[in-house]
C-alpha positions in Angstrom: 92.8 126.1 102.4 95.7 124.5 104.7 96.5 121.6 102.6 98.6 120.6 100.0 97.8 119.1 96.7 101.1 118.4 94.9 105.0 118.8 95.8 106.7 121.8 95.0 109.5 122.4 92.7 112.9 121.1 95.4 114.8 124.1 96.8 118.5 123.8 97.1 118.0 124.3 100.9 116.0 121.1 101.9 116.5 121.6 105.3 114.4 124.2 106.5 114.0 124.1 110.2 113.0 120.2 110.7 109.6 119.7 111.9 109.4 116.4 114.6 106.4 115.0 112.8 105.8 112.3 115.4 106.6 113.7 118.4 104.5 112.8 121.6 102.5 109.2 121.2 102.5 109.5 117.8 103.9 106.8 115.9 105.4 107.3 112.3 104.8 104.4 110.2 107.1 103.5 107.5 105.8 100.1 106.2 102.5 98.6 105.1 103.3 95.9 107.8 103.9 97.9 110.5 100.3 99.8 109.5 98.7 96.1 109.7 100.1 95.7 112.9 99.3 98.8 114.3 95.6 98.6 113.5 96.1 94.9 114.8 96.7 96.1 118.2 94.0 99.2 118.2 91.5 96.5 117.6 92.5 94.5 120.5 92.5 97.3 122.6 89.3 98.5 121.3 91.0 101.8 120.6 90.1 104.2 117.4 93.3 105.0 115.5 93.4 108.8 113.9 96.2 108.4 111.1 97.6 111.5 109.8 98.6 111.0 105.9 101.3 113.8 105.4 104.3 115.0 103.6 107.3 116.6 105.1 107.6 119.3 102.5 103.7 120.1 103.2 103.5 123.8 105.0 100.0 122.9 105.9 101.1 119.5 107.5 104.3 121.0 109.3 101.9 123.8 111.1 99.9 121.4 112.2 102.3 118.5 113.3 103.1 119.8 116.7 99.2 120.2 117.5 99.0 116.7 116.5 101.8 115.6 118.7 100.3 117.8 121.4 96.2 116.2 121.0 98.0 112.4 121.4 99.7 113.2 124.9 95.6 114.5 126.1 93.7 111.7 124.4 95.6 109.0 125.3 92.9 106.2 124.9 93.2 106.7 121.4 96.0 105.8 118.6 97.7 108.4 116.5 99.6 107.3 113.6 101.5 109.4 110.6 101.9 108.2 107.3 104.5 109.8 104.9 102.5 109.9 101.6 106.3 110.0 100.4 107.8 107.2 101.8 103.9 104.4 101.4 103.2 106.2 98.0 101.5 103.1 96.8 99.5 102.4 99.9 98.3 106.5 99.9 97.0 106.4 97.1 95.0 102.9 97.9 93.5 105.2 100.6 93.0 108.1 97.9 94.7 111.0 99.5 93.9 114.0 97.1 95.7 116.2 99.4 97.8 116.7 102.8 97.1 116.6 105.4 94.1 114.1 104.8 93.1 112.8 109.2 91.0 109.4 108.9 89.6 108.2 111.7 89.5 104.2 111.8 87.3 101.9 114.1 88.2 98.2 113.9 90.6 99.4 110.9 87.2 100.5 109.2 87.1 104.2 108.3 84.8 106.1 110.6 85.5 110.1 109.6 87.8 111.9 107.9 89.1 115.4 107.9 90.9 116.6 104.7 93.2 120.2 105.2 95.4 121.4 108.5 92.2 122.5 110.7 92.8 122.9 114.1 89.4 123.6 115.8 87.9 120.5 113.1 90.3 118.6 114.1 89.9 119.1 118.3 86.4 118.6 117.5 86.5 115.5 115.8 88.8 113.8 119.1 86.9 115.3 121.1 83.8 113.8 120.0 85.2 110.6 119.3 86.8 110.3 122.3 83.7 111.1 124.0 81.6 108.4 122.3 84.4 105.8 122.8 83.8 103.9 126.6 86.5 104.3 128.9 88.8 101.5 130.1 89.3 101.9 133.8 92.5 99.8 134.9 92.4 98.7 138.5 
């Protein structure tokens, strides 16, 4: 149901097409520091982070990358951040990904709501009310 639970077998072609996972405002994260730092920062600017734990060999996560990409240019006021469960194996599993893609939703780095699977209208909804709930910061 549009998510993946373990890696398939490697094909000789590992190439195919590249998906641009963190396109738009969303920001790849490659260390555990640069996760710390990153929630740092959303909690400073009272923003909610959505993180997007997923693997590059996922089908599920690649269809659903570019929608991801496309949600952090509308909702601006929040954070979007992509883990490669690959690349932070150790710190996915200390979040307990079961499968890809797995969306939490993190207020003041606590975990707020999750969405496990590559579900479009879910995930809309879920910003969408989120966003909604969160006060807006009018800069003069």
């Amino acid at each position: 149901m549009g998510n993946c639970l373990n890696k398939p077998q490697p094909k000789d072609n590992d190439s195919d097409h590249h998906v641009d996972f963190a396109a738009g405002n969303v920001k790849l994260i490659t260390t555990e520091e640069a996760w710390d730092e990153k929630l740092e920062q959303a909690k400073k600017d009272g923003k909610i982070v959505i993180a997007n734990f997923s693997a590059t060999w996922c089908g599920p996560c690649k269809m659903i990358a570019p929608f991801y990409s496309e949600l952090s240019e509308k909702y601006t006021s929040l954070m979007f951040l992509l883990v490669d469960v690959d690349q932070l194996a150790d710190f996915s599993t200390s979040w307990d990904i079961k499968a890809t893609p797995t969306f939490f939703f993190l207020k003041d780095g606590k975990e707020v709501d999750k969405l496990v699977g590559a579900n479009k209208p879910e995930l809309q909804n879920k910003l969408a009310s989120i966003h909604d709930s969160v006060p807006q910061h009018h800069h003069q």
